[in-house]
PDB file with one MODEL, atoms N, CA, C and O in Angstrom:
MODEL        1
ATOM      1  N   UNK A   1      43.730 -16.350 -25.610  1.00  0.00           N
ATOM      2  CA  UNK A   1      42.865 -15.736 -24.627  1.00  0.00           C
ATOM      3  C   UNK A   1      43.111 -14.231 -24.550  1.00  0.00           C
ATOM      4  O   UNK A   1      42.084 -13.555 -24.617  1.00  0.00           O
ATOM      5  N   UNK A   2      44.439 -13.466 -24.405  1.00  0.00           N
ATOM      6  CA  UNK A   2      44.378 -12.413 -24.181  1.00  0.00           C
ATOM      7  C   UNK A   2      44.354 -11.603 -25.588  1.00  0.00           C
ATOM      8  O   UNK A   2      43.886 -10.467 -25.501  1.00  0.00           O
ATOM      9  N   UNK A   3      44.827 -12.058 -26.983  1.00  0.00           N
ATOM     10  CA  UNK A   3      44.285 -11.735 -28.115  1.00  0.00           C
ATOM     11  C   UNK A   3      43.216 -11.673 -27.729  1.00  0.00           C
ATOM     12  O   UNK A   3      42.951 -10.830 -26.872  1.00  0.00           O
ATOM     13  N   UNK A   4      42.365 -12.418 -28.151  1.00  0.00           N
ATOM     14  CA  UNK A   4      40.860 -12.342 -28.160  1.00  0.00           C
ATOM     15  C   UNK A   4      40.492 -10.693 -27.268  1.00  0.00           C
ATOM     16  O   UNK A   4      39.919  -9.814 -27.913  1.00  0.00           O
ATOM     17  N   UNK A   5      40.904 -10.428 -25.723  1.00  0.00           N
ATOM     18  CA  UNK A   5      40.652  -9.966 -25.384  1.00  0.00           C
ATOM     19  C   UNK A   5      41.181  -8.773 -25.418  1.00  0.00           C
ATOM     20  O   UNK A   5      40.742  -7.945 -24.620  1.00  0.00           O
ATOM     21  N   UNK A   6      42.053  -8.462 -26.174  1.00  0.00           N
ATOM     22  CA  UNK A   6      42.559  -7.843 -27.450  1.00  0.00           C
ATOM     23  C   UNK A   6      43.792  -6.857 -26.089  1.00  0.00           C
ATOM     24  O   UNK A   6      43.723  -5.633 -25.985  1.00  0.00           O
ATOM     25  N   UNK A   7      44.519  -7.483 -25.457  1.00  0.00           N
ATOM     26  CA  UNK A   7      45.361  -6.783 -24.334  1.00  0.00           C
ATOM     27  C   UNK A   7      46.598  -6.862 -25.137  1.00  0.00           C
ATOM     28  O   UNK A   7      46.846  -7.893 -25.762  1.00  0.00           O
ATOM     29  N   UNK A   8      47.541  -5.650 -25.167  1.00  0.00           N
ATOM     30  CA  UNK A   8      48.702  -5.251 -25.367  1.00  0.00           C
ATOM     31  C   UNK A   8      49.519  -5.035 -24.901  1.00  0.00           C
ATOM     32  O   UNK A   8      49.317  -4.805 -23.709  1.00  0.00           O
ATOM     33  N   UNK A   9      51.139  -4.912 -25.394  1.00  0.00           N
ATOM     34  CA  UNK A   9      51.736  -3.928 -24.683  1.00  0.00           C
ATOM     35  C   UNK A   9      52.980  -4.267 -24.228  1.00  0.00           C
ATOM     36  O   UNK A   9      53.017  -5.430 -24.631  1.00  0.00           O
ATOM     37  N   UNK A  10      54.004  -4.090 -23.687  1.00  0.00           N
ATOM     38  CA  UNK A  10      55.311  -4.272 -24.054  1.00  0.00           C
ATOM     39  C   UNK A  10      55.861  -4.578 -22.573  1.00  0.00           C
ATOM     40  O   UNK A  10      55.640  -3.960 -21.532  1.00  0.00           O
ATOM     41  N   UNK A  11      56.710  -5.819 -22.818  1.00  0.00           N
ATOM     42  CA  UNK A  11      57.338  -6.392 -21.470  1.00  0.00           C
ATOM     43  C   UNK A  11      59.000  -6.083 -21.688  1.00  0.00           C
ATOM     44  O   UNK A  11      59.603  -6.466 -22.690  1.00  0.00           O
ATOM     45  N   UNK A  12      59.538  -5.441 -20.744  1.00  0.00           N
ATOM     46  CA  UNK A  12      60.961  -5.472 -20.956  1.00  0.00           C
ATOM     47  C   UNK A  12      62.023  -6.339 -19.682  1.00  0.00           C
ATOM     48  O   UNK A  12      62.204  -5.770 -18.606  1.00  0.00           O
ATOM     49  N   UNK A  13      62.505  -7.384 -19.884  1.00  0.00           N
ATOM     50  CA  UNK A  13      63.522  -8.594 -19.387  1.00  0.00           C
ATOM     51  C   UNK A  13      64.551  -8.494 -19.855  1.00  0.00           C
ATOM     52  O   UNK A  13      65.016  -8.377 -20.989  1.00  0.00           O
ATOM     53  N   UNK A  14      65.189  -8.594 -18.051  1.00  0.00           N
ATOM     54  CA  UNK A  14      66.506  -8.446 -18.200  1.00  0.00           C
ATOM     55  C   UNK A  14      66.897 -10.034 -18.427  1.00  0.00           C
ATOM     56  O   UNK A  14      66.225 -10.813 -17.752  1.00  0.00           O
ATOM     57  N   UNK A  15      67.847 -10.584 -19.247  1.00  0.00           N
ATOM     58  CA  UNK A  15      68.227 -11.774 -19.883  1.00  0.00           C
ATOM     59  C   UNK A  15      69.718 -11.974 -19.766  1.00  0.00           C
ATOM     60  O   UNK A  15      70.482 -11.280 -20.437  1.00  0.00           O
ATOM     61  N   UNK A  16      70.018 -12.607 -19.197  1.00  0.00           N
ATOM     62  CA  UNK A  16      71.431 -13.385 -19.764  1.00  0.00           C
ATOM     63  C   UNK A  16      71.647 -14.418 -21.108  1.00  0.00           C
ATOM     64  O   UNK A  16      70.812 -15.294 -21.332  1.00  0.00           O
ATOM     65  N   UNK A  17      72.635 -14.267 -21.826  1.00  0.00           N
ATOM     66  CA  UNK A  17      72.830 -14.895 -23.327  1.00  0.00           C
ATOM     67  C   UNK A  17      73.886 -15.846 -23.420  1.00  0.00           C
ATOM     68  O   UNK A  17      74.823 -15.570 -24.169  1.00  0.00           O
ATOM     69  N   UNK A  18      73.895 -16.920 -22.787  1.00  0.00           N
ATOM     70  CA  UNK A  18      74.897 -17.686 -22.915  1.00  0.00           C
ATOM     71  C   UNK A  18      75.576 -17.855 -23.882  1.00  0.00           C
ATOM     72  O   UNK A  18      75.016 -17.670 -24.963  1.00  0.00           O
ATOM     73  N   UNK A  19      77.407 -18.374 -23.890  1.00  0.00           N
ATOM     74  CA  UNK A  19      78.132 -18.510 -24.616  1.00  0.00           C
ATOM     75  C   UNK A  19      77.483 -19.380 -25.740  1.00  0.00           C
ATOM     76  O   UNK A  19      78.279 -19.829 -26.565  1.00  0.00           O
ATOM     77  N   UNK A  20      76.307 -19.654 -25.885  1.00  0.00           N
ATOM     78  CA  UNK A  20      75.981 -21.041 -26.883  1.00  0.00           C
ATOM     79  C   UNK A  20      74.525 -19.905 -27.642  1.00  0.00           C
ATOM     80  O   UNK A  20      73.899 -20.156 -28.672  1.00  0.00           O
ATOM     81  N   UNK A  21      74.373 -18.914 -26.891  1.00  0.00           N
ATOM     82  CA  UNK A  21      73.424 -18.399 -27.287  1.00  0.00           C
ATOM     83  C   UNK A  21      71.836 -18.667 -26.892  1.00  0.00           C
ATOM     84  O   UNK A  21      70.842 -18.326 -27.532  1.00  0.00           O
ATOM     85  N   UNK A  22      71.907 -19.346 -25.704  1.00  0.00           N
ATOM     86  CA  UNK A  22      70.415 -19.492 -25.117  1.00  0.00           C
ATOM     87  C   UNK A  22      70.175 -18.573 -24.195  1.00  0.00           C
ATOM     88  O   UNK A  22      71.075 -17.983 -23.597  1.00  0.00           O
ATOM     89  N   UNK A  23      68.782 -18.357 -23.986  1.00  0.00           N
ATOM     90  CA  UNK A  23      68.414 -16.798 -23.033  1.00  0.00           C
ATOM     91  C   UNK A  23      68.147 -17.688 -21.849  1.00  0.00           C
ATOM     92  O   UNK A  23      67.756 -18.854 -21.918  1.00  0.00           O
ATOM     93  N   UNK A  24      68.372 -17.088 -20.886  1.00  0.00           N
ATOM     94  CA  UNK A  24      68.200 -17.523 -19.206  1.00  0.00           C
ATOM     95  C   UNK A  24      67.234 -15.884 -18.941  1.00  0.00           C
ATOM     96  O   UNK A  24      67.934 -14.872 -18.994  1.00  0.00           O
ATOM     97  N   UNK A  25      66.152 -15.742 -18.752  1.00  0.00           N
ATOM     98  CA  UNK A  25      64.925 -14.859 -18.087  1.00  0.00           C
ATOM     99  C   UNK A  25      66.127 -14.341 -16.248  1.00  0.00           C
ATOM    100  O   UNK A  25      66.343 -15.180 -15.373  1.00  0.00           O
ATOM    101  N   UNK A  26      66.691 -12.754 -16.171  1.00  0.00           N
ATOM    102  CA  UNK A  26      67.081 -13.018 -14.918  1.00  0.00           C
ATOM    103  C   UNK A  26      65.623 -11.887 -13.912  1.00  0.00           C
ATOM    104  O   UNK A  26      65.110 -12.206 -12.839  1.00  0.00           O
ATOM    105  N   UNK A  27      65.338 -10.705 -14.682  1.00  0.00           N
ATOM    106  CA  UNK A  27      64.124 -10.268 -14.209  1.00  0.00           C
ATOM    107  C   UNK A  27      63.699  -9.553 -15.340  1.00  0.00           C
ATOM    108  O   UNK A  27      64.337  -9.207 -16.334  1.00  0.00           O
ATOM    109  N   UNK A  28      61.545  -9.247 -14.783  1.00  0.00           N
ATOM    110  CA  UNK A  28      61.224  -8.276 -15.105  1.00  0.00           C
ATOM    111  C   UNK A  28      61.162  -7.321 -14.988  1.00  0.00           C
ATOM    112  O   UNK A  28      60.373  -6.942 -14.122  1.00  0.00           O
ATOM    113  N   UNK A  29      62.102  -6.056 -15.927  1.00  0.00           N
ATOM    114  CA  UNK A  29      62.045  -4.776 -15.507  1.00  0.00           C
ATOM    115  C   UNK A  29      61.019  -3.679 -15.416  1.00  0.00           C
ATOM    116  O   UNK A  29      60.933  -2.733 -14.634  1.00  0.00           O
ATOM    117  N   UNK A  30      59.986  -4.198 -16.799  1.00  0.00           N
ATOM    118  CA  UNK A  30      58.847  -3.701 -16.933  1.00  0.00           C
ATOM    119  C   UNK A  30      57.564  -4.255 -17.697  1.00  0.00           C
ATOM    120  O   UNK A  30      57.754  -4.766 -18.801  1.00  0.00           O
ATOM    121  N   UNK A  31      56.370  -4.195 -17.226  1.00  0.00           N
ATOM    122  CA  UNK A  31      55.317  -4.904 -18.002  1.00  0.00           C
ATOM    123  C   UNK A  31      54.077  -3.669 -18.084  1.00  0.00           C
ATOM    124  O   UNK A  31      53.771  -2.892 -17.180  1.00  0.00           O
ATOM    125  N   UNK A  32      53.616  -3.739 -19.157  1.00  0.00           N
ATOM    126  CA  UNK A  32      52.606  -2.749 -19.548  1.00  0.00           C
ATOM    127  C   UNK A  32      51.164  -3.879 -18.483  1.00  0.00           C
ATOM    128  O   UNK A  32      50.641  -3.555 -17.417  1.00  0.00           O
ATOM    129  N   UNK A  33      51.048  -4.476 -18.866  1.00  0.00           N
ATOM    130  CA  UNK A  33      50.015  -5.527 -18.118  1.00  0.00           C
ATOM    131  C   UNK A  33      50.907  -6.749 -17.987  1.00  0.00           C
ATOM    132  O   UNK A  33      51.748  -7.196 -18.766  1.00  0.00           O
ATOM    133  N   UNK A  34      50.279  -7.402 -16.143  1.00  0.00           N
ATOM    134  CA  UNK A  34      50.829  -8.495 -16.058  1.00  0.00           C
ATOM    135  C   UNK A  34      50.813  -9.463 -16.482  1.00  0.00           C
ATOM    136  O   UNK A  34      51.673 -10.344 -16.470  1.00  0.00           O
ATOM    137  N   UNK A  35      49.634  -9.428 -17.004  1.00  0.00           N
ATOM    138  CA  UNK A  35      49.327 -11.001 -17.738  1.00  0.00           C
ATOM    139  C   UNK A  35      50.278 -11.615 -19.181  1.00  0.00           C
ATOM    140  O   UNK A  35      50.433 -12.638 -19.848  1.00  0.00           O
ATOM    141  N   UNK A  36      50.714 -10.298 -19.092  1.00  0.00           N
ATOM    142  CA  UNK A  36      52.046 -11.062 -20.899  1.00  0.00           C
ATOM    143  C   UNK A  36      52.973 -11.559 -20.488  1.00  0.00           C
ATOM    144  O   UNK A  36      53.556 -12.272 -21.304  1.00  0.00           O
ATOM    145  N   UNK A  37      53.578 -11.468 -19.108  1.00  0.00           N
ATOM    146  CA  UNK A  37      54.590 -11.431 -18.526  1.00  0.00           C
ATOM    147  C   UNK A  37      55.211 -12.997 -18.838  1.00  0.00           C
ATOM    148  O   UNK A  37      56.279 -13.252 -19.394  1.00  0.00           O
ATOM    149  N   UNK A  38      54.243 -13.924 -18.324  1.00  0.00           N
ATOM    150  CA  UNK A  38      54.303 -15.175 -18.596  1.00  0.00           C
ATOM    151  C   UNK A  38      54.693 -15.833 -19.749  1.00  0.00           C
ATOM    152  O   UNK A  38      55.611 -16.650 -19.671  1.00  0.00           O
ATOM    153  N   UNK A  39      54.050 -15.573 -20.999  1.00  0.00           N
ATOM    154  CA  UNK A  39      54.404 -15.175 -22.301  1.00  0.00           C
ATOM    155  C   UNK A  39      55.550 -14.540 -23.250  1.00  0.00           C
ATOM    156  O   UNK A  39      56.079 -14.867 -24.312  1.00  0.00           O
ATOM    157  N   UNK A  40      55.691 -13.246 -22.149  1.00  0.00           N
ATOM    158  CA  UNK A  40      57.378 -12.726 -22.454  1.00  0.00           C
ATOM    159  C   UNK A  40      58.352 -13.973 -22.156  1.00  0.00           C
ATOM    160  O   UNK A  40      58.545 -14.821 -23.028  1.00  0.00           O
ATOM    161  N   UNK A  41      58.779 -14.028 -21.261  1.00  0.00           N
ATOM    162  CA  UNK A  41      59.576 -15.009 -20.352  1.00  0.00           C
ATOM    163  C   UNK A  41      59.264 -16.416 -21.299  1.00  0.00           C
ATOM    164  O   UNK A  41      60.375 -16.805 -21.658  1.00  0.00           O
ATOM    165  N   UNK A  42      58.206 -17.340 -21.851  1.00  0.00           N
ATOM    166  CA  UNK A  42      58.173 -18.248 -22.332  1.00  0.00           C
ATOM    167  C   UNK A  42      58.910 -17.733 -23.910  1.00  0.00           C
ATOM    168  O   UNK A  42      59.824 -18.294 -24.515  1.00  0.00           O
ATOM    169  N   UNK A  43      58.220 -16.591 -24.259  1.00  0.00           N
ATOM    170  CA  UNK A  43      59.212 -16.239 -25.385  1.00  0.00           C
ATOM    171  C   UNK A  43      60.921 -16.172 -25.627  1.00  0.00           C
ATOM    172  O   UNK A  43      61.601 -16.652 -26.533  1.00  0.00           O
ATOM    173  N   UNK A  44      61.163 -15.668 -24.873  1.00  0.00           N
ATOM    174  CA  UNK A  44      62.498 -15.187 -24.536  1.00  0.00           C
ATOM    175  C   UNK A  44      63.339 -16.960 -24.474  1.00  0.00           C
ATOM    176  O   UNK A  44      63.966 -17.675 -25.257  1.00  0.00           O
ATOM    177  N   UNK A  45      62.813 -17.033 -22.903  1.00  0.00           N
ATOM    178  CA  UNK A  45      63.826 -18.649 -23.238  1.00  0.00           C
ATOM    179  C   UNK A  45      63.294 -19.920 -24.180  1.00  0.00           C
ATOM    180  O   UNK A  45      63.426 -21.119 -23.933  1.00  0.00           O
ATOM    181  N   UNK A  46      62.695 -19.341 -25.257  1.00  0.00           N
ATOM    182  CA  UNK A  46      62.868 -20.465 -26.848  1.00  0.00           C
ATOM    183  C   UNK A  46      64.008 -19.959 -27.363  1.00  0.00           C
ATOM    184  O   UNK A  46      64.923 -20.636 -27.833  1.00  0.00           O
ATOM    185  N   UNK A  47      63.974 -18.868 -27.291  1.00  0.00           N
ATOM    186  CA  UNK A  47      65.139 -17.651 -28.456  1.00  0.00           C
ATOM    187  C   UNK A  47      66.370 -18.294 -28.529  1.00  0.00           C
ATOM    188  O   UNK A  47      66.652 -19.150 -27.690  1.00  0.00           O
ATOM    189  N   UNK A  48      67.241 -17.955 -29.536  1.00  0.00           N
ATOM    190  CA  UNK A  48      68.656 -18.691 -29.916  1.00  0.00           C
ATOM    191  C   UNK A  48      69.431 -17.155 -30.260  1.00  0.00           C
ATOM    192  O   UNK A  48      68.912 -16.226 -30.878  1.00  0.00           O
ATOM    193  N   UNK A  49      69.977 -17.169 -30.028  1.00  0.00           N
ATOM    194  CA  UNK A  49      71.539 -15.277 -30.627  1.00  0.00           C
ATOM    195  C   UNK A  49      72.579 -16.270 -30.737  1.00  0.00           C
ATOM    196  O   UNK A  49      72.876 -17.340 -30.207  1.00  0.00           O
ATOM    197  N   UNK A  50      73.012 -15.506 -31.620  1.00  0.00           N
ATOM    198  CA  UNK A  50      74.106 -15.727 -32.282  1.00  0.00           C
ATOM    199  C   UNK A  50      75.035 -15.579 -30.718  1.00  0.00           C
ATOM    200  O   UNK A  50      74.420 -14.871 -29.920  1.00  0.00           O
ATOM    201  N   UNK A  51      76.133 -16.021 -30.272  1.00  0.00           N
ATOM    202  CA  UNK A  51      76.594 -16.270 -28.865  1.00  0.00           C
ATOM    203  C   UNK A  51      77.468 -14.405 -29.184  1.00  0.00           C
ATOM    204  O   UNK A  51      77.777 -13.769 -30.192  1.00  0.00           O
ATOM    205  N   UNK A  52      77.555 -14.185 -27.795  1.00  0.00           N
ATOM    206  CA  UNK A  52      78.088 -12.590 -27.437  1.00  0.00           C
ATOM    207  C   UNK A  52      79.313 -13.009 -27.346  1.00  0.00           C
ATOM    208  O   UNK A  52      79.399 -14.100 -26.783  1.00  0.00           O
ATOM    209  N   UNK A  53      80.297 -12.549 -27.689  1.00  0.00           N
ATOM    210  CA  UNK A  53      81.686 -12.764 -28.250  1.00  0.00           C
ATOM    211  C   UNK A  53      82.506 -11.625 -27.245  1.00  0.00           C
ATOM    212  O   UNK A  53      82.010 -10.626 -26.725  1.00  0.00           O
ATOM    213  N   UNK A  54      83.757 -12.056 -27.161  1.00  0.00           N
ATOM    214  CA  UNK A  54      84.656 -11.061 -25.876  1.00  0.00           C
ATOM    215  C   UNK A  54      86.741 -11.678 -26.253  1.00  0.00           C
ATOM    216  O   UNK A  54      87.483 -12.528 -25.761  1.00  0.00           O
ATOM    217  N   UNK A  55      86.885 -10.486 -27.504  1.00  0.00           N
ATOM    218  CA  UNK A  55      88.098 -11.191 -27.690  1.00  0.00           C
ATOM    219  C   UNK A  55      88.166 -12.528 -28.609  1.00  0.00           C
ATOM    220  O   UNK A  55      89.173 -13.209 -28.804  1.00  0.00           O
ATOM    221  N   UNK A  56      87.242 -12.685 -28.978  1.00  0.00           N
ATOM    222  CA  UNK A  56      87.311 -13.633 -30.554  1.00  0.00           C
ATOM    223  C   UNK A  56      86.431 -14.772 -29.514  1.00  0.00           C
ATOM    224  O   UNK A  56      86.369 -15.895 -30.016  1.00  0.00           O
ATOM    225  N   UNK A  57      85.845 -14.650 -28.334  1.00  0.00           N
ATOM    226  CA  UNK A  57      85.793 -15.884 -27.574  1.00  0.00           C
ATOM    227  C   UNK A  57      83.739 -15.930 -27.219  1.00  0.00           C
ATOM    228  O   UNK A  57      83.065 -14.920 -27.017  1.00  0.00           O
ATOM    229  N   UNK A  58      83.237 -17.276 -27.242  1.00  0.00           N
ATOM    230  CA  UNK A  58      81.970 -16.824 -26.943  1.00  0.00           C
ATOM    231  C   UNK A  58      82.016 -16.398 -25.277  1.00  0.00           C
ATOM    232  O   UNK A  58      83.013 -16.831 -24.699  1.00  0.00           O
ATOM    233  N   UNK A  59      81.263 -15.773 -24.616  1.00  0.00           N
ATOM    234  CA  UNK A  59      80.931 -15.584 -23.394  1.00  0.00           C
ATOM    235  C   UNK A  59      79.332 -14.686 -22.923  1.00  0.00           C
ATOM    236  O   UNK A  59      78.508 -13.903 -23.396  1.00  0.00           O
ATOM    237  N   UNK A  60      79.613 -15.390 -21.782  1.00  0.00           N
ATOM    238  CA  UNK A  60      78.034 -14.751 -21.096  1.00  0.00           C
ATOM    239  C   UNK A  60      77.653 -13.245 -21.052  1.00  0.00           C
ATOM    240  O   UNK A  60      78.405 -12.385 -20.592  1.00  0.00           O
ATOM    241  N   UNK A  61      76.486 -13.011 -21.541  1.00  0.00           N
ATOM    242  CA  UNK A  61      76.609 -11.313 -21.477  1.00  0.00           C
ATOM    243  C   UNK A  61      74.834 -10.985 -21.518  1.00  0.00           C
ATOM    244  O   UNK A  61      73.951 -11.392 -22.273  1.00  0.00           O
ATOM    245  N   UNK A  62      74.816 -10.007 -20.259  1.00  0.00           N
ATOM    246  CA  UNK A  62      73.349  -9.587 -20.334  1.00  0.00           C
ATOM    247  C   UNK A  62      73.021  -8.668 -21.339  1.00  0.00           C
ATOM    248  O   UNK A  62      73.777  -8.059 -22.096  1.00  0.00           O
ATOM    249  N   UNK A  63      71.484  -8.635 -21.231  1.00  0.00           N
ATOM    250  CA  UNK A  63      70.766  -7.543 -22.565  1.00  0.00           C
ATOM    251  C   UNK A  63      69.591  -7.573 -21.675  1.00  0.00           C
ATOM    252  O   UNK A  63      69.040  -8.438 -20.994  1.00  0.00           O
ATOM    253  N   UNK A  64      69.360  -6.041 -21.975  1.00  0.00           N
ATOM    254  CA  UNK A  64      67.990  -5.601 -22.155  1.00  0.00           C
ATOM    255  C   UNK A  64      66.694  -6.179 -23.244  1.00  0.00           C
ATOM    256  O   UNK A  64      66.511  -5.470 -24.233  1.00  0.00           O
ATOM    257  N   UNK A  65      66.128  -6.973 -23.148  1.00  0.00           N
ATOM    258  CA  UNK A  65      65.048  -7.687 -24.311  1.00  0.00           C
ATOM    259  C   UNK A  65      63.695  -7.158 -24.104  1.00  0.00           C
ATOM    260  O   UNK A  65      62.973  -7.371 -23.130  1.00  0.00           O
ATOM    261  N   UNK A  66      63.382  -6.287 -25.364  1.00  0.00           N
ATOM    262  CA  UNK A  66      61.831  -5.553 -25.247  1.00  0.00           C
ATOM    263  C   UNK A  66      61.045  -6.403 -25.837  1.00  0.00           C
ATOM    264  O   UNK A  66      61.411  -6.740 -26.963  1.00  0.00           O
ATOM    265  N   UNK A  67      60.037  -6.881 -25.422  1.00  0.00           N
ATOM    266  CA  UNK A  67      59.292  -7.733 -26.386  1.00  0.00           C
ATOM    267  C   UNK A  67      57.568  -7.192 -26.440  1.00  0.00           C
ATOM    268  O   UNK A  67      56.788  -7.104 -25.492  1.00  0.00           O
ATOM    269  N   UNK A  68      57.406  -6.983 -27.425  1.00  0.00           N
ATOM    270  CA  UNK A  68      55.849  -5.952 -27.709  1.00  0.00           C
ATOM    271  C   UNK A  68      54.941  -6.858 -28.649  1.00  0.00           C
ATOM    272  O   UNK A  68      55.097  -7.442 -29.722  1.00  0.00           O
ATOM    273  N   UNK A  69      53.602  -6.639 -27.441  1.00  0.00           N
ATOM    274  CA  UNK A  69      52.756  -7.637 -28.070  1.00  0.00           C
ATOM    275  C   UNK A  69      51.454  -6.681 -28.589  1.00  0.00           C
ATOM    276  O   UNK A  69      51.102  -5.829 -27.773  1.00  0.00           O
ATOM    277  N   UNK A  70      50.863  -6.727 -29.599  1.00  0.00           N
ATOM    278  CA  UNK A  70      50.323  -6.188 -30.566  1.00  0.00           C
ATOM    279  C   UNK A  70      48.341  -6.703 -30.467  1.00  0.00           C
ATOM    280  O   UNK A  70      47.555  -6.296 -31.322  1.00  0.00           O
TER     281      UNK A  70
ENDMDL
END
């Protein structure tokens, strides 16, 4: 739907990365249009990372995640 209607533009979420490497959505910091927002956030928690490491050990660690839709 919003292809078609040809809307763009870049959502940036703040994310937590669990020791196993799954994204937990904690907010949106910024959205070019609201309507991706939904989309960001469904994107984000499919995602897998390699787990954030602290001392040889996995652990929880936030990131900034830009995600730009075209």
């Amino acid at each position: 739907e919003l292809q078609r209607a040809n809307v763009s533009g870049k959502v940036l979420l703040s994310v937590l990365i669990s020791p196993k490497g799954h994204v937990s959505v904690i907010e949106v910091k910024e959205a070019d249009d609201e309507r991706l927002v939904r989309y960001a956030k469904r994107f984000a928690e499919k995602c897998v990372f390699e787990p954030p490491m602290h001392n040889n050990q996995p652990v929880t660690a936030s990131y900034q995640f830009p995600i730009n839709f075209h």
